[in-house]
C-alpha positions in Angstrom: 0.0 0.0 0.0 1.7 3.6 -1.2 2.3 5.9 1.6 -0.9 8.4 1.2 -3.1 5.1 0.9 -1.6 3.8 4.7 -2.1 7.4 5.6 -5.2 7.9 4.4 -6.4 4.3 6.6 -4.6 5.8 9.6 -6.5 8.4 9.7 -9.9 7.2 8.9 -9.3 4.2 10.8 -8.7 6.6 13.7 -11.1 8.8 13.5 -13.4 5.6 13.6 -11.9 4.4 16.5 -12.3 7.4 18.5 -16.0 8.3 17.4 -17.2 4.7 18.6 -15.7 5.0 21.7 -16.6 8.6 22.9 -20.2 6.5 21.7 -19.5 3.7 24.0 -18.7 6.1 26.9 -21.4 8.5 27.0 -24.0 5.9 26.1 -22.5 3.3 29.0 -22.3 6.4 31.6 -26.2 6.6 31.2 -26.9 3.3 31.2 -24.9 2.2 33.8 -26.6 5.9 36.3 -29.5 4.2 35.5 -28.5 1.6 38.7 -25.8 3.2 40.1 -26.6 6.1 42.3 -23.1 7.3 42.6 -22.4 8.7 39.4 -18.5 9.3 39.7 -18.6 5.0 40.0 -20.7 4.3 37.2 -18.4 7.1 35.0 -15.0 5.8 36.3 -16.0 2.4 35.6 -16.9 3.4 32.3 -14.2 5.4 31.4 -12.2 2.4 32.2 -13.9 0.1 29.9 -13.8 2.6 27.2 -10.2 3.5 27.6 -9.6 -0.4 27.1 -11.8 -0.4 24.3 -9.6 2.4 22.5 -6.1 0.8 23.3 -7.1 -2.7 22.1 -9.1 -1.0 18.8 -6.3 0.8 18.0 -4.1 -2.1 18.5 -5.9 -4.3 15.8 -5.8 -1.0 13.8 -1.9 -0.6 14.0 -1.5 -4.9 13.3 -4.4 -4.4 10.2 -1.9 -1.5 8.8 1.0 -3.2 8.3 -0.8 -6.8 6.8 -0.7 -6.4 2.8 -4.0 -7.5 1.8 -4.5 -7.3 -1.7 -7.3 -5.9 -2.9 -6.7 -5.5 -6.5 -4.4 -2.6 -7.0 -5.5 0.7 -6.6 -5.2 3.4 -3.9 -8.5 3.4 -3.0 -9.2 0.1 -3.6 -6.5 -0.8 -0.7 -7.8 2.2 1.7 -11.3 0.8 1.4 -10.5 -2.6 1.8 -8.8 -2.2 4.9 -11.3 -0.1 6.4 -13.8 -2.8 5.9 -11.6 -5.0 7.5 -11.0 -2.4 10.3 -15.0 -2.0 10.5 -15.8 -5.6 11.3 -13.2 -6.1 13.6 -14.7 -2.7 15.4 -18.1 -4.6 15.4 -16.9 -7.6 17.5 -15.2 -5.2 19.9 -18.1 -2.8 20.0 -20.4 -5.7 20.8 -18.0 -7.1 23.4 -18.0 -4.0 25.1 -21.1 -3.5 25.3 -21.8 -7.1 27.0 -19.3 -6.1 29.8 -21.6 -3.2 30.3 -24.9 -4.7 30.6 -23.2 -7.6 32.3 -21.9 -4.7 34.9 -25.9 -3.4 34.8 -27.2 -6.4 35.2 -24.9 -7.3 38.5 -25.8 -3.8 39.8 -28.9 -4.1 39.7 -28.9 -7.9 41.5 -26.9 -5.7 43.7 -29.5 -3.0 44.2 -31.8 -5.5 45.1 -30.3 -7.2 47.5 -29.2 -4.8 49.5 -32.4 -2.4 49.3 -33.8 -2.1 52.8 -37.4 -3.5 53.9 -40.4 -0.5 52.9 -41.1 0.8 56.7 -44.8 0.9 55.2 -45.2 -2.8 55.1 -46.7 -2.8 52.0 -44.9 -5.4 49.8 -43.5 -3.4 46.6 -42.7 -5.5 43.4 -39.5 -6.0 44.5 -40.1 -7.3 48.1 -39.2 -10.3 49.3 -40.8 -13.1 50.8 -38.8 -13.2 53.8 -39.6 -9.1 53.8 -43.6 -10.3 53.8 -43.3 -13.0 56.8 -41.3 -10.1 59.3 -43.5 -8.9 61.9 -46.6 -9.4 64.1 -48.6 -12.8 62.7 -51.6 -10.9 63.2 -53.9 -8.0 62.2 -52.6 -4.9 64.2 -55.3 -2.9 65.9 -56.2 0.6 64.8 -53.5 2.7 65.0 -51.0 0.1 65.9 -47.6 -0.2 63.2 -47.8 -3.8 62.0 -48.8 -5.2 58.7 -52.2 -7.3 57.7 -52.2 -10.9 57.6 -51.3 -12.0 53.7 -51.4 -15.2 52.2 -48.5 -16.8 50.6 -48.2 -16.7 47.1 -49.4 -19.3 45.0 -46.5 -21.9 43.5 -46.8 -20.3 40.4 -46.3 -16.8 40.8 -43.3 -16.9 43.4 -39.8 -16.1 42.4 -36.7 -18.1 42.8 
């Protein structure tokens, strides 16, 4: 490949690079606020995972420059080529990254509901427990006495494992 053709990939190639990743970062920073309330967590975690993303992407980008592939002669022919190359290898990576953040959502949000505390209300939310449900006096409180009303368990269908 001449010398304005590898230059020409260079920069195209990094100007992909960096577009999908500012991408990834801003997009992952608001999903992953979504379950974090700490937002300096959820944007250093991010930044971290999109910093990686750029180093290994412009890795394969660097290895992809110096491979002759031959496609047919031509300047822009070879500049093409390789940026379609260069494209589908920043597919896989974009769609690994993006696993590791809804794999990091997802754990978050087991998180979340694990540690959320029990509603001082007593009225079950969709996300209580049934160990939450059974805490408390067995029977109906009087009038004006905190305590929750007698509830039947759920049938074997609609509980959650």
């Amino acid at each position: 490949m001449p010398t304005d053709a590898y230059l020409a990939f260079l920069g195209l190639g990094l100007i992909m690079i960096v577009a999908d990743g500012q991408i990834l970062y801003h997009s992952g920073k608001r999903y992953l606020s979504d379950v974090d309330t700490d937002m300096s967590t959820a944007g250093s975690q991010t930044r971290l995972i999109a910093v990686l993303f750029h180093i290994v992407m412009l890795g394969f980008m660097l290895l992809l420059s110096v491979f002759n592939f031959n496609f047919g002669g031509g300047t822009v022919r070879a500049v093409v080529g390789n940026l379609g190359v260069l494209l589908l290898v920043l597919g896989l990576v974009h769609a690994v990254t993006m696993a590791v953040l809804s794999n990091m959502h997802d754990s978050k949000m087991v998180e979340e509901s694990i540690n959320k505390p029990t509603p001082a209300s007593g009225v079950p939310t969709a996300r209580t427990t049934n160990g939450e449900l059974q805490r408390g006096p067995v029977v109906a409180p009087v009038p004006g006495q905190p305590g929750r009303d007698p509830r039947m368990s759920p049938t074997i269908e609609n509980q959650s494992l």
